[in-house]
N, C-alpha and C positions, 0 to 999 in steps of 0.2 A: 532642933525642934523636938519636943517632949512627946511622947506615948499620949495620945487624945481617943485613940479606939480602946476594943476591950482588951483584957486581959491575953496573952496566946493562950491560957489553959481555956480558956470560956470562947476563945476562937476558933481551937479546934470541933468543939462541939456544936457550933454556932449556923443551925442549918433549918431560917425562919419561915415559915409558911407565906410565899408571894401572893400578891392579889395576882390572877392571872385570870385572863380572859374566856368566857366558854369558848369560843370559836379563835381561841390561839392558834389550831392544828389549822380548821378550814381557812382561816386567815393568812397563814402560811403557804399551804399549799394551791389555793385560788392564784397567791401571788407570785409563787413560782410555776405553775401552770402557765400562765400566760407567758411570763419571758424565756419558758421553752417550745415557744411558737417560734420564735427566731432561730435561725442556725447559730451556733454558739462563737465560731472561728470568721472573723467578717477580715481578717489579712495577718500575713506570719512575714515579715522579709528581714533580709540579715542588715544587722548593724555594723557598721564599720566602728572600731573603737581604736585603742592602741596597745589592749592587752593579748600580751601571746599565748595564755593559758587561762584564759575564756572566750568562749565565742558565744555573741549576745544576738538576739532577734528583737524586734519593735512588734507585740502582739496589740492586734483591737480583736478586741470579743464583745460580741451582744451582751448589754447587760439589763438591765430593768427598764422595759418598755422597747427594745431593742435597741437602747443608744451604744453607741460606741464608746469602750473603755480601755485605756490604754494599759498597755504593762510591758514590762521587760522579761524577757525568758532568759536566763543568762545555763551556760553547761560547760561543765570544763572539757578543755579542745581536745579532740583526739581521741575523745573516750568514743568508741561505736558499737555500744549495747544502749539501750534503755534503763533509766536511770528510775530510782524513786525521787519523791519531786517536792520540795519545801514550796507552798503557796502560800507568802507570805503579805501581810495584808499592813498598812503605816498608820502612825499614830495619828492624831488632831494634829489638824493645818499641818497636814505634810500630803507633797505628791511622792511619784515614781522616781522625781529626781533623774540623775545619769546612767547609765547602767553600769558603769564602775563604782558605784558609791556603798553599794552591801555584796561582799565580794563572799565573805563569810561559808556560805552554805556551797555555794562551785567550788570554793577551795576544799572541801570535806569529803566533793566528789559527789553530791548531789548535782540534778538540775534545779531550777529558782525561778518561778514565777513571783514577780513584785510587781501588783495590784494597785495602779492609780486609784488616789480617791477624790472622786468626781465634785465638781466644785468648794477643794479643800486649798486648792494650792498656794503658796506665797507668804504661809504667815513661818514656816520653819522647811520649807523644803519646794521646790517646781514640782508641778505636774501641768498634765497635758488634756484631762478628759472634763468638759466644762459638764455644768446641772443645769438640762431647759425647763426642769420644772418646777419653779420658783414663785407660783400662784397660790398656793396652797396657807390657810391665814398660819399666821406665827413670825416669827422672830428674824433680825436678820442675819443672825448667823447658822452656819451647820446646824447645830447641837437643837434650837430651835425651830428652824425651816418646815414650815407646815406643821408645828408642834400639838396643833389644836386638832387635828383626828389623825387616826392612826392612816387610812389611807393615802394623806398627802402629805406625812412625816419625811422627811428626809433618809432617816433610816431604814424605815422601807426599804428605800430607792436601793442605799449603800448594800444592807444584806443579801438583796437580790443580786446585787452586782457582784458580790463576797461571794457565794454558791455559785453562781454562773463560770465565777474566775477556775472554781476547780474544775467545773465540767471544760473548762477551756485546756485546762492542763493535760488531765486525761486524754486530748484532741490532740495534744501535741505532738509528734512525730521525735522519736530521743526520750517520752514518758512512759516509767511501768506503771499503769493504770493501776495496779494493785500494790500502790506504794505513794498515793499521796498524803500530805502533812497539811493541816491548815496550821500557821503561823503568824503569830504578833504579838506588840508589845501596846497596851494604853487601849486607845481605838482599837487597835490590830490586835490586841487581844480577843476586846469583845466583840470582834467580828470574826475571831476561828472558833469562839465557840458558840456561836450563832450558828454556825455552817457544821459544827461536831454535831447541834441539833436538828440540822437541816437535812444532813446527808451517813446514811447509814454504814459506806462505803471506806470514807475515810479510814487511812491507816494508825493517824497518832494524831496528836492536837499537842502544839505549845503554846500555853497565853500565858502572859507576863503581867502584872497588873493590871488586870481586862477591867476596863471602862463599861460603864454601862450594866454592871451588875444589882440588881438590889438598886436601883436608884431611887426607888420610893424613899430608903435609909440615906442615901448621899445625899439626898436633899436635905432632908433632916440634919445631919450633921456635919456638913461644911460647906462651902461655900469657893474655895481654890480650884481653879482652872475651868474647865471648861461647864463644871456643875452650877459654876458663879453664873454664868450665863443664864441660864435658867432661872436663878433666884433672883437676875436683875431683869429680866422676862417677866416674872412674876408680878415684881416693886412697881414696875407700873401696870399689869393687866392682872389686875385685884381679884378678878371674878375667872379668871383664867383655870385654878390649879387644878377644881376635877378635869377636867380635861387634859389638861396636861397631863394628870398623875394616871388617866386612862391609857391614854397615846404611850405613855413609857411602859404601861403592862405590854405592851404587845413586843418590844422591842427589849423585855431583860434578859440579861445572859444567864442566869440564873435558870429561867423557862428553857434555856435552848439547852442549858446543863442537864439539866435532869432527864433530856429526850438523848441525849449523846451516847455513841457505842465503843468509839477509841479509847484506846488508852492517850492518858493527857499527863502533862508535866507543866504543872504554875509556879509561879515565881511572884512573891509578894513581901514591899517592904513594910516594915510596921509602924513607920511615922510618912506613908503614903497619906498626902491630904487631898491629892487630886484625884487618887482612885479608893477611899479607904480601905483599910484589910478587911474589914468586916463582910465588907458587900463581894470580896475577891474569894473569902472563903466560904462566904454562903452560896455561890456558885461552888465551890471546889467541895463540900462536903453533900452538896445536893447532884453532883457530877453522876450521870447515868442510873439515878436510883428508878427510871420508870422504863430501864431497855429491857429490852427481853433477853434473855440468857445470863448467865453471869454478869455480875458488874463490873466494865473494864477496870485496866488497871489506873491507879490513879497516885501521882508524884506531888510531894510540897516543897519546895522550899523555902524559909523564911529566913528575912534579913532584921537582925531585931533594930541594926540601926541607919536603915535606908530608908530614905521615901522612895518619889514615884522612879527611880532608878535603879531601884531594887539593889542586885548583884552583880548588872554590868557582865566584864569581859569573863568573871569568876562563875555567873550563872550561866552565860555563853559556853561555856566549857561542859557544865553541867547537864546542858539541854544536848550537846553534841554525845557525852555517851550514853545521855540516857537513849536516846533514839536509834545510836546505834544499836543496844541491844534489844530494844521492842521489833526493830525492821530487821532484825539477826537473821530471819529464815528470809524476807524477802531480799534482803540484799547477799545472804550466804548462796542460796539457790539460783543461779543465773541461767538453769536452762529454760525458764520458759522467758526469756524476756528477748526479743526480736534483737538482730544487728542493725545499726544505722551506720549508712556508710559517709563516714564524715559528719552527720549532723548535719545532712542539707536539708533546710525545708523552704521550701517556695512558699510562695503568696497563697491564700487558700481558693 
């Protein structure tokens, strides 16, 4: 597949002024206001698996509207300090899967929270936690679901349950609260820097070809994967696109980039046709320019000849030293972080 975005010299620069909503903040914050009416921890209990050097829990946590949303907390066995914590978020049509399935981040000596995404599962991976709100007009898949106003978008729903997921982590018994990670790849990108702009807290942020960037741009120029969805959303509802193109102001990563105070490390391929590079660097160069104090620090990597799969095991690699040395003082420093003895945690 041939270079179809711009140039990398005119990408690096490449940082376009979003149509973004007056009431993006009060929009946000109304909507995370209310799903911290709920308690966040709704049951923790241990899973039985067959691995000797991880031991996995089954978490539900409150997530938007207070539903129930599943995930796995996985920690490697034995350790009994408090861990910093990768909360990791899954691409399009994929759930939680097994809890053996992303072993990755417990083998590094991290704990791992991985975040069910609520009525995604079945088209590339199981999940567990279903969507009851499915009234809302628009499309019938995800990407569309209540696409025609921002309050009964789907995404809404998902980012809420993305933020919630860290408040869930912090709750967990074996987490340094002063050491969590939003993490993902596609979707699970653009859902840890939704949450980098959500929550001021966070330690680091890694997205990987984050979805959902600039999508005003991805409509414009391509039509692969799950962007196609919307333009065959469109093909028949002619009178649909202000609307539409409103509802995705409220929801680009872009917006959430610019409020974020982590330092972050992206990974982006340049013949990406499902997420373009464009729209991953116009988040990544607009990345914390409206935080207060210094602007965090901020990583690129580019793959000149990868699409949506960037760098794989080689940026895997990449993403592990980078974080170790950002979390250097929190992971070198272990006196403030509590013992846990054995990693017992009960039902909440």
């Amino acid at each position: 597949m041939p270079l179809f975005d711009l140039p990398l010299d005119q990408l690096r620069q490449y940082a376009p002024a979003v149509a973004e909503p007056a009431d993006f903040d009060a929009f946000w914050r109304s909507t995370l206001d209310a799903a911290a009416q709920s308690p966040v921890l709704l049951d923790v209990r241990p899973e039985p698996t067959d691995l000797r050097l991880v031991d996995s829990w089954d978490v539900t946590f409150a997530g938007f509207g207070g539903d129930p949303v599943r995930a796995w907390y996985n920690r490697p066995a034995g350790m009994d300090e408090a861990l910093p914590v990768i909360v990791e978020y899954v691409g399009y049509g994929r759930g939680r899967g097994l809890p053996h399935e992303r072993l990755i981040w417990p083998a590094a000596g991290y704990a791992h929270l991985l975040m069910d995404a609520r009525g995604q599962s079945g088209r590339y991976g199981a999940g567990d936690t279903p969507d009851p709100h499915g009234e809302a007009p628009g499309g019938p898949s995800p990407l569309t679901r209540g696409i025609m106003t921002p309050e009964g978008y789907y995404y809404r729903r998902l980012i809420t349950d993305a933020a919630r997921a860290v408040e869930a982590a912090r709750a967990l018994p074996g987490v340094d609260p002063h050491g969590v990670v939003a993490a993902g790849n596609s979707q699970g990108g653009g859902l840890a820097l939704a949450v980098a702009g959500l929550d001021v807290e966070l330690a680091a942020v890694l997205t990987t070809a984050p979805f959902l960037c600039h999508p005003q741009r991805a409509l414009d120029i391509t039509d692969v994967g799950a962007y196609g969805e919307i333009a065959n959303y469109l093909a028949v509802n002619r009178d649909a696109e202000p609307a539409v193109r409103r509802t995705l102001s409220y929801v680009d990563g872009v917006s959430f980039a610019r409020r974020a105070h982590a330092p972050v490390h992206f990974g982006i391929g340049l013949r990406d046709m499902v997420c373009p590079p464009s729209t991953g660097f116009a988040a990544y160069n607009h990345y914390g320019a409206t935080a207060f104090g210094p602007r965090p620090e901020r990583a690129m990597h580019v793959y000149p000849f990868n699409g949506h799969e960037h760098g794989e095991a080689t940026h895997t690699r990449r993403q592990l030293r980078w974080l170790a040395d950002v979390l250097g003082g929190v992971t070198a420093d272990r006196s403030h972080r509590p013992k846990v003895s054995g990693a017992q945690i009960s039902p909440a």
